[in-house]
C-alpha positions as protocol buffer text, in pm:
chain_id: "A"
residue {
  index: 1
  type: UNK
  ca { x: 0 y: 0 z: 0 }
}
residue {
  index: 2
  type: UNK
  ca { x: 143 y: 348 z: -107 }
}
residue {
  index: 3
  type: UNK
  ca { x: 79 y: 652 z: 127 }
}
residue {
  index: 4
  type: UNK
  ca { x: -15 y: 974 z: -50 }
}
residue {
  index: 5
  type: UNK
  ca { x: 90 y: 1323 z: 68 }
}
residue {
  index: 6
  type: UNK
  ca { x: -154 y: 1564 z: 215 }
}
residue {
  index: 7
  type: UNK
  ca { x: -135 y: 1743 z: -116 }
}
residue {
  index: 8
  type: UNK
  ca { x: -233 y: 1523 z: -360 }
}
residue {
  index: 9
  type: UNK
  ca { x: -486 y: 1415 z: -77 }
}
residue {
  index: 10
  type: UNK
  ca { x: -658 y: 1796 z: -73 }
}
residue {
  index: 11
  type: UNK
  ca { x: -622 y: 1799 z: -469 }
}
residue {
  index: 12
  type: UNK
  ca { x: -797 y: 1487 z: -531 }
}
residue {
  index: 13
  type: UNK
  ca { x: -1077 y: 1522 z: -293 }
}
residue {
  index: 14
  type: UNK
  ca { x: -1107 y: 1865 z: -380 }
}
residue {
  index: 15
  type: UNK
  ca { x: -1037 y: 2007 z: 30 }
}
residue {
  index: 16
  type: UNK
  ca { x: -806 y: 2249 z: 157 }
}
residue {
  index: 17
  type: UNK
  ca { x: -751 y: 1981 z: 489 }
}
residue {
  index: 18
  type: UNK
  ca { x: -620 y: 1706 z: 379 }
}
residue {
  index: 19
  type: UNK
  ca { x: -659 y: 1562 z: 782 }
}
residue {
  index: 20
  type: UNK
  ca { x: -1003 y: 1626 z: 729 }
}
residue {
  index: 21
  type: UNK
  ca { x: -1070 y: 1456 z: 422 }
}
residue {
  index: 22
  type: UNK
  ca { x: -846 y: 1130 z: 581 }
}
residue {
  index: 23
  type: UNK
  ca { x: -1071 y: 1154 z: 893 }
}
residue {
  index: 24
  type: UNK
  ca { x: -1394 y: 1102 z: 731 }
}
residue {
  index: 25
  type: UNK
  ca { x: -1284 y: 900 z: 456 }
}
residue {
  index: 26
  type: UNK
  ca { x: -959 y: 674 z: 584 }
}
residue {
  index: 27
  type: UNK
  ca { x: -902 y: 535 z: 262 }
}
residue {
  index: 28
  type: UNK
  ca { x: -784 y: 828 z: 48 }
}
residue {
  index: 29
  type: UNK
  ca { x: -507 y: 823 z: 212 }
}
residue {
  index: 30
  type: UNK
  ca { x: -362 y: 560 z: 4 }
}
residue {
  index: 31
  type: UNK
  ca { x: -315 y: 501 z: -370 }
}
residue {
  index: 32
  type: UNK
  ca { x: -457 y: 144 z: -526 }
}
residue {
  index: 33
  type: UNK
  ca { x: -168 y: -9 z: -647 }
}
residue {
  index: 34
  type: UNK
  ca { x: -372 y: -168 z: -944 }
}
residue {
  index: 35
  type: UNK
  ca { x: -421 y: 230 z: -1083 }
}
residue {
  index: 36
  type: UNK
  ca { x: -146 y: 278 z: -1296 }
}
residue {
  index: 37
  type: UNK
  ca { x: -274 y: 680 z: -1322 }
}
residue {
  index: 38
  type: UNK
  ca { x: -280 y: 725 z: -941 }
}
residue {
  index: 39
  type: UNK
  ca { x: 85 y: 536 z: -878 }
}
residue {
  index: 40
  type: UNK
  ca { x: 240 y: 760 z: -1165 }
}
residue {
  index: 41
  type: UNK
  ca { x: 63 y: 1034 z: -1024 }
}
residue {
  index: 42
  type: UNK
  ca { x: 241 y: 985 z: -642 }
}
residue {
  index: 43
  type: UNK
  ca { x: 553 y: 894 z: -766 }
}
residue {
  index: 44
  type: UNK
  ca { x: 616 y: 1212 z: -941 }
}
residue {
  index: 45
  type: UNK
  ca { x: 496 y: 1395 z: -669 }
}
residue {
  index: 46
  type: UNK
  ca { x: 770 y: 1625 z: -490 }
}
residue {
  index: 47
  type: UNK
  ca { x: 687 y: 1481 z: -184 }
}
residue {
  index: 48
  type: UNK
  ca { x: 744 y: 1089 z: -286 }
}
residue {
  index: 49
  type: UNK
  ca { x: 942 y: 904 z: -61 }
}
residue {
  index: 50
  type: UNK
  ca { x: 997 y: 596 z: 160 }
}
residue {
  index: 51
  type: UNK
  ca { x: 752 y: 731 z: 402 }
}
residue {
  index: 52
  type: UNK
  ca { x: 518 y: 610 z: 126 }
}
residue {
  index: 53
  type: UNK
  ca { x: 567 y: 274 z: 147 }
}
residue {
  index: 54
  type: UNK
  ca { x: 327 y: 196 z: 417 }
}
residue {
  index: 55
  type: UNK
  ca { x: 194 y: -130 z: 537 }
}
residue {
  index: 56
  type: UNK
  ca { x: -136 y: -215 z: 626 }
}
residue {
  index: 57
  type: UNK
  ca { x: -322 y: -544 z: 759 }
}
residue {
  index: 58
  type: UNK
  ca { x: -705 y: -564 z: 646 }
}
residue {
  index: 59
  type: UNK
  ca { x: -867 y: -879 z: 810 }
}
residue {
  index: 60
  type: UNK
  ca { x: -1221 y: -961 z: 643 }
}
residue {
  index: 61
  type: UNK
  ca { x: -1482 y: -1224 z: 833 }
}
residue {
  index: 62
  type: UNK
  ca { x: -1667 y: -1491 z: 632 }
}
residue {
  index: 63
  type: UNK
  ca { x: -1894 y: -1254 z: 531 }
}
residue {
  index: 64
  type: UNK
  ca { x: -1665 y: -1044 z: 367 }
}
residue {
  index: 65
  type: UNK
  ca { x: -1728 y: -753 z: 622 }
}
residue {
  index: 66
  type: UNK
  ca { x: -1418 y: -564 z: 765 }
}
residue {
  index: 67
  type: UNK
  ca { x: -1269 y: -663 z: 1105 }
}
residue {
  index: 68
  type: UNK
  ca { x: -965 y: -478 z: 1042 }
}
residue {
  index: 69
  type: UNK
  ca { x: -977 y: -182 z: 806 }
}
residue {
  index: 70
  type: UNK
  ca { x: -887 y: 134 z: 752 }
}
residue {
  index: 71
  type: UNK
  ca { x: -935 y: 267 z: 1086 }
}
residue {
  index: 72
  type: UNK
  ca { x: -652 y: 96 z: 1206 }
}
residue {
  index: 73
  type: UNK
  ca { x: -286 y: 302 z: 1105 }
}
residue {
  index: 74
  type: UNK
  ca { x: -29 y: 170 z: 874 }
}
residue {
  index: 75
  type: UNK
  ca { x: 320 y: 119 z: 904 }
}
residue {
  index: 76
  type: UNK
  ca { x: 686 y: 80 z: 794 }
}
residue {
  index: 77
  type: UNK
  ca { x: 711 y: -255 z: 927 }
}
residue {
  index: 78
  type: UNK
  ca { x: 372 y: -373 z: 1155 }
}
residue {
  index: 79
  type: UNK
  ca { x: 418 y: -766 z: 1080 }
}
residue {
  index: 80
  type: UNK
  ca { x: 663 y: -838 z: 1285 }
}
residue {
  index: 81
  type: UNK
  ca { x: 437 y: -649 z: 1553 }
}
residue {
  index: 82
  type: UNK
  ca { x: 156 y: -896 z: 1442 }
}
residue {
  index: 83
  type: UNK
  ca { x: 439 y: -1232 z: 1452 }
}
residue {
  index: 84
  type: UNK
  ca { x: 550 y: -1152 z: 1758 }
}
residue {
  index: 85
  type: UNK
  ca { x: 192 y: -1127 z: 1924 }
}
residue {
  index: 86
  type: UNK
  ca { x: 80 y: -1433 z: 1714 }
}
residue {
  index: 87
  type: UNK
  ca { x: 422 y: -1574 z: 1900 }
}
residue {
  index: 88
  type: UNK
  ca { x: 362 y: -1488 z: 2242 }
}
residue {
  index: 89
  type: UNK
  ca { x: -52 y: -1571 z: 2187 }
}
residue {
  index: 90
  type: UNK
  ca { x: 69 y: -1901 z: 2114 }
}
residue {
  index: 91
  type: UNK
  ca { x: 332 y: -1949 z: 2399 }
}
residue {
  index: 92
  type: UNK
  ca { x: 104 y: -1743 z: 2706 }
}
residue {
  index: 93
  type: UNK
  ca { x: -285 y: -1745 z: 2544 }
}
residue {
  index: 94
  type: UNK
  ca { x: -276 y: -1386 z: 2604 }
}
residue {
  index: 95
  type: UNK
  ca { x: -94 y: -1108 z: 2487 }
}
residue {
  index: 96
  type: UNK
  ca { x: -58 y: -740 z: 2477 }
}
residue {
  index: 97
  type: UNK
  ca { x: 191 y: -576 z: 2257 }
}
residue {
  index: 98
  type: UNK
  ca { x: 305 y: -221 z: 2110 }
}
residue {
  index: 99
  type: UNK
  ca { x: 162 y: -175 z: 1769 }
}
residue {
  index: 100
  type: UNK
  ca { x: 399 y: 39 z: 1512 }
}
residue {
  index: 101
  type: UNK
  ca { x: 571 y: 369 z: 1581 }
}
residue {
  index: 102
  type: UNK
  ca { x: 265 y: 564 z: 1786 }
}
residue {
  index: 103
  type: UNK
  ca { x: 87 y: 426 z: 2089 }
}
residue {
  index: 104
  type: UNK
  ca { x: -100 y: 226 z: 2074 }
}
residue {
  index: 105
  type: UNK
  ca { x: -142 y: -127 z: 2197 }
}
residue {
  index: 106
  type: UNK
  ca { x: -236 y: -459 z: 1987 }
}
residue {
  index: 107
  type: UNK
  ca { x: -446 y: -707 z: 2244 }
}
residue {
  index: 108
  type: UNK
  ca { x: -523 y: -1061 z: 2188 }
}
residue {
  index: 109
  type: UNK
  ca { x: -675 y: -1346 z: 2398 }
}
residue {
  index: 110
  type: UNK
  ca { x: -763 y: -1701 z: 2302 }
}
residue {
  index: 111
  type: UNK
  ca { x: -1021 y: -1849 z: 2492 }
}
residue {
  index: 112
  type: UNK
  ca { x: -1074 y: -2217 z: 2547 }
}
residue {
  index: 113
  type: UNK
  ca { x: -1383 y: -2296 z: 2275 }
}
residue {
  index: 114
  type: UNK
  ca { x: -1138 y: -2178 z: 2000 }
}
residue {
  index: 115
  type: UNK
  ca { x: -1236 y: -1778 z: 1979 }
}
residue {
  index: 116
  type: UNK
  ca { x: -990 y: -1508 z: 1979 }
}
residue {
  index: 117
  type: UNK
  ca { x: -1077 y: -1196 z: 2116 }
}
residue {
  index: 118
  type: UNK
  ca { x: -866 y: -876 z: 1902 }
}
residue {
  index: 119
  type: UNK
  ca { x: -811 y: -542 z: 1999 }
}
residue {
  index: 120
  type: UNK
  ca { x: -621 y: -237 z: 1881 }
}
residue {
  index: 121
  type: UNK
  ca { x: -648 y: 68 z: 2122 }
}
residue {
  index: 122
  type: UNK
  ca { x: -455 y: 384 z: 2220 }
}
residue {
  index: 123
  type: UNK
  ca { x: -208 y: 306 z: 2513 }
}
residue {
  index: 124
  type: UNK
  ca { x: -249 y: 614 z: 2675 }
}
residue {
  index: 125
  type: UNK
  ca { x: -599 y: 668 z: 2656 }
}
residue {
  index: 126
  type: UNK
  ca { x: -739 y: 290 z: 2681 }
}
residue {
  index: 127
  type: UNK
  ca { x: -1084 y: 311 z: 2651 }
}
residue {
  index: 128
  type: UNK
  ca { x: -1027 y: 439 z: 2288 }
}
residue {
  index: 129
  type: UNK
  ca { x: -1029 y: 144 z: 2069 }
}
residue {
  index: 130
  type: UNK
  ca { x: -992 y: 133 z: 1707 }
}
residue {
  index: 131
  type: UNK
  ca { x: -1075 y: -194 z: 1649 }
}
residue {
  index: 132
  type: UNK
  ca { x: -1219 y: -475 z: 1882 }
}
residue {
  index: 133
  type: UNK
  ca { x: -1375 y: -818 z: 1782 }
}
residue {
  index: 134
  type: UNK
  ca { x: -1403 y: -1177 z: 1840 }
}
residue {
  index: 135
  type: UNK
  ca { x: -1356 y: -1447 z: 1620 }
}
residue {
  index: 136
  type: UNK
  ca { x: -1263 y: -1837 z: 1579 }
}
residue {
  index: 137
  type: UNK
  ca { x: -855 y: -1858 z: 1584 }
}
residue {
  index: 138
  type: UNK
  ca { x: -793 y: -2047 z: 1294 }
}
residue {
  index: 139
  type: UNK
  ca { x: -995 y: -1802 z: 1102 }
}
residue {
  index: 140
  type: UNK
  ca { x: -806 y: -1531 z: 1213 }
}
residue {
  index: 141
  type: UNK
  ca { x: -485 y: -1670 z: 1125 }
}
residue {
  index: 142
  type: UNK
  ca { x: -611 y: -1790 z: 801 }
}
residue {
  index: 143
  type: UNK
  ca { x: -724 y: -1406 z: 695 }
}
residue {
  index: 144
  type: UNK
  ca { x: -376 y: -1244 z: 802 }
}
């Protein structure tokens, strides 16, 4: 997933705040890397760099409906967040680790019948959670 600068951001949705047009609409913030028009577009932006190269972990249930989405920040390098979690899930059955550069805090719990309860929240303000939901293990580590 490629990050686009505020600029192109404000030109393309046609606002002057680029924050505001991420806030209500998370996805703009990044270019499809199946458009050929909106890569070429970012890359020859001034403001093109590594900063760009973003990664970012959507996790759909059977239904096809988003469990982990755009509300939930990119990163430079959040899988080895998610390995070691899945690593120390595995070894305690619960497991609270940091979750890319900012804080916040990436939760998990098994519980015995098989479900896995997820949770990504801000570390210093807890009861602000980005995303929280339960779901059969094996699913869950099937999706990421």
């Amino acid at each position: 997933m490629l990050v686009k600068p505020g600029s192109l951001i404000e030109e393309e949705t046609g606002t002057d705040n680029w924050l505001m047009a991420v806030t209500q609409q998370p996805e703009v913030q990044y270019a499809d890397v199946n458009d050929r028009n909106q890569i070429n577009r970012l890359m020859r932006s001034r403001k093109f760099g590594l900063d760009a190269l973003q990664m970012a972990i959507h996790v759909f249930d059977d239904s096809g409906l988003p469990l982990i989405g755009y509300e939930v920040p990119s990163g430079l390098n959040i899988w080895h967040d998610y390995l070691n979690a899945i690593r120390k899930l595995m070894e305690r059955g619960k497991v609270s680790v940091s979750y890319g550069i900012d804080p916040y805090l990436l939760e998990m719990e098994q519980y015995a019948n098989g479900q896995l309860r997820f949770t990504i929240r801000l570390e210093l303000v807890s009861h602000r959670i980005l995303t929280q939901f339960t779901i059969h293990a094996r699913t869950f580590l099937l999706e990421i």
